[in-house]
C-alpha positions as CSV (number, residue, x, y, z in Angstrom):
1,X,-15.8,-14.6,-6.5
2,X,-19.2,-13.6,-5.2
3,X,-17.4,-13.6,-1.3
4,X,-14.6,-11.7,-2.5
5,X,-16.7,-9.1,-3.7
6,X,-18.6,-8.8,-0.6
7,X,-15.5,-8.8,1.5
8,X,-14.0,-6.0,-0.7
9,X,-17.7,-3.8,-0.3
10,X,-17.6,-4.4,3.5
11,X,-13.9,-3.0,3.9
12,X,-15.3,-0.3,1.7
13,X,-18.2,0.9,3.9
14,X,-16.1,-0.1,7.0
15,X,-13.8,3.2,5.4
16,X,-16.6,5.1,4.4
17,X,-18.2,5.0,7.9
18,X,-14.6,5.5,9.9
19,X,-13.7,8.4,6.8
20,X,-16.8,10.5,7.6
21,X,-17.0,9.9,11.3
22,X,-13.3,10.5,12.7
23,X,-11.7,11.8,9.2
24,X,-9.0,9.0,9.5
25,X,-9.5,5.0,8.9
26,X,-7.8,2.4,10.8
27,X,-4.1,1.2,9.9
28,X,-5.3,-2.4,9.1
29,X,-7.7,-2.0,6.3
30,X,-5.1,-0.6,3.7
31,X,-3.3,-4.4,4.0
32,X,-6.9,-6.4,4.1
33,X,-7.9,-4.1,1.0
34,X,-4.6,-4.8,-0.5
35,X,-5.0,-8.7,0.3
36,X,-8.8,-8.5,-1.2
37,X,-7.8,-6.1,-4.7
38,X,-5.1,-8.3,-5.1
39,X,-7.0,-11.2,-4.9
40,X,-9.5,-9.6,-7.5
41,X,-7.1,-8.8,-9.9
42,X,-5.0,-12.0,-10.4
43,X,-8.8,-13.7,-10.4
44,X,-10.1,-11.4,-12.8
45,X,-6.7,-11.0,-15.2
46,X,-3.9,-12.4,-16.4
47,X,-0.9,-12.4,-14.4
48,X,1.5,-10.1,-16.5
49,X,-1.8,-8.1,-18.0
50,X,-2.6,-7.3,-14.4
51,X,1.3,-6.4,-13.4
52,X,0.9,-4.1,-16.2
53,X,-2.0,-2.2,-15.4
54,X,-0.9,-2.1,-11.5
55,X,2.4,-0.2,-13.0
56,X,0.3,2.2,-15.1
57,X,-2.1,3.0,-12.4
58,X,0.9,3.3,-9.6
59,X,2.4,5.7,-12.4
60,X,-0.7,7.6,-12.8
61,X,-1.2,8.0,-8.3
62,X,2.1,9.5,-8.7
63,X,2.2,11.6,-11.6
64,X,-1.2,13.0,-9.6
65,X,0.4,13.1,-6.2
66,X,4.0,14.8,-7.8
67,X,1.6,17.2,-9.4
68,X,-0.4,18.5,-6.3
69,X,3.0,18.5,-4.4
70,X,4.3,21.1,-6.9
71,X,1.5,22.9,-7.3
72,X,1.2,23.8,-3.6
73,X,4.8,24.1,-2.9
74,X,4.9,26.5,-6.0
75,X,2.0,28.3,-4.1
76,X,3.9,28.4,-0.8
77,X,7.2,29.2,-2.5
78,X,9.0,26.4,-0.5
79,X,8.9,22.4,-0.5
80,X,5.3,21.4,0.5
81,X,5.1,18.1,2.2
82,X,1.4,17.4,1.3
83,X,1.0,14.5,3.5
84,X,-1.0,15.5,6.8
85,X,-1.9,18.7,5.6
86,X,-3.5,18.6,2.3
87,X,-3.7,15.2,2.1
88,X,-3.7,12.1,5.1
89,X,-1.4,9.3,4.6
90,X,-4.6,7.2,4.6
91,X,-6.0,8.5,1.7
92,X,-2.8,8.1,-0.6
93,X,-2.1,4.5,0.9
94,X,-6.2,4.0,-0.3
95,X,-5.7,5.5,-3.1
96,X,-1.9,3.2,-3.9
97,X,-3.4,0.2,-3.0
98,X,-6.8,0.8,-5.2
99,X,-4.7,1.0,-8.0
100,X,-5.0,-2.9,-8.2
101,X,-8.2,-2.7,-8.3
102,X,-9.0,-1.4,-12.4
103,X,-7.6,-1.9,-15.7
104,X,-5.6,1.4,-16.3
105,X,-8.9,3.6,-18.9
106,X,-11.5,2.6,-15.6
107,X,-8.7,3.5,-12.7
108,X,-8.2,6.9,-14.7
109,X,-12.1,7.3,-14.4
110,X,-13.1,6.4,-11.5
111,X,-9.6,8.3,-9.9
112,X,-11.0,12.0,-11.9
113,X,-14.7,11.6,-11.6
114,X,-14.8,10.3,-7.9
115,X,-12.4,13.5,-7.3
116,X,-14.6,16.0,-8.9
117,X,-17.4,14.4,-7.2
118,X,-15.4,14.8,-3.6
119,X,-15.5,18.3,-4.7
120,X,-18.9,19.4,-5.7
121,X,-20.1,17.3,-2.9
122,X,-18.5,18.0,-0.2
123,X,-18.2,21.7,-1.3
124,X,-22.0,22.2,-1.3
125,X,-22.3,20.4,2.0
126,X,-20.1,22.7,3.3
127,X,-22.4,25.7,1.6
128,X,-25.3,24.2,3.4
129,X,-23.6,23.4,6.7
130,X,-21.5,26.6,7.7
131,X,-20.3,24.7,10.6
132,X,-19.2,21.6,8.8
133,X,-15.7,20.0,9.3
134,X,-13.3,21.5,7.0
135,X,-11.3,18.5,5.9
136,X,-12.5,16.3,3.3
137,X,-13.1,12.5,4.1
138,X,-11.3,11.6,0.5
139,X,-10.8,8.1,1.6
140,X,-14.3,7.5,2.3
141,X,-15.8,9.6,-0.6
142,X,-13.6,8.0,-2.9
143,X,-14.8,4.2,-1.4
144,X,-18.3,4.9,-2.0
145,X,-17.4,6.2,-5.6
146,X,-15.3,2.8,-6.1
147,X,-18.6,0.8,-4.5
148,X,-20.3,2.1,-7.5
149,X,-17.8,1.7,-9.7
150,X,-17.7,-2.4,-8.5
151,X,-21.3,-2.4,-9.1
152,X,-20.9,-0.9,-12.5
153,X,-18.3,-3.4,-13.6
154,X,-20.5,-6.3,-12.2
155,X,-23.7,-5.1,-13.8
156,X,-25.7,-4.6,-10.4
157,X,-28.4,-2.9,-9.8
158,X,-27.3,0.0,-7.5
């Protein structure tokens, strides 16, 4: 279990480091993270418990993403496809496939807190740095909130 975890943190950083530097991560991580969580979770849970809590976190994604669709085409008073321009396909596939990750109470918290995070830091780099990139690395802010989530969960010392 010990190497799966490891695995899971280094696929983690690998999408913090490609999030923050290019504001895009590679294609191939989303099915070796889905490979790894999935891993996790039938390890860590009961088959049917797990199945469960996938559902219920899958719901939640797209309750979230339906929401911020509206919202901005509401805004925009036309059909707002959020993907590529509010959001990159990478971070919803990240944020899809970490929904395997969490029974459904932690995915809820670590999903709001790691977004309100994203926000108060990234807007106060953005404060400090006039000339700072404009679009948010979600993918990679929300795998360093999930690396301290794991650590959490495991009782290790961050």
């Amino acid at each position: 279990m010990e190497l799966l975890y490891i695995a899971i943190a280094a696929v983690m950083v690998a999408i913090v480091y490609q999030d923050f530097k290019y504001r895009a991560i590679a294609w191939w991580w989303i099915p070796l993270l889905l490979v790894l969580l999935g891993s996790k979770g039938l390890l860590t849970y009961e088959a049917t418990v797990w199945g469960k809590s996938t559902a219920m976190n899958l719901g939640f994604t797209l309750v979230q993403l339906l929401g911020v669709t509206a919202y901005f085409s509401l805004k925009e008073q036309r059909w707002v496809n959020i993907i590529d321009r509010y959001l990159g396909l990478g971070d919803v596939l990240f944020f899809t496939v970490v929904c395997l990750a969490f029974p459904p109470m932690h995915f809820v918290w670590w999903f709001l807190t790691g977004i309100v995070a994203t926000i108060v830091g990234y807007g106060t780099y953005l404060l400090l740095h006039k000339s700072g990139r404009k679009e948010v690395p979600l993918a990679g802010a929300m795998a360093i909130w999930f690396l301290g989530f794991m650590c959490i969960e495991n009782n290790w010392m961050l």
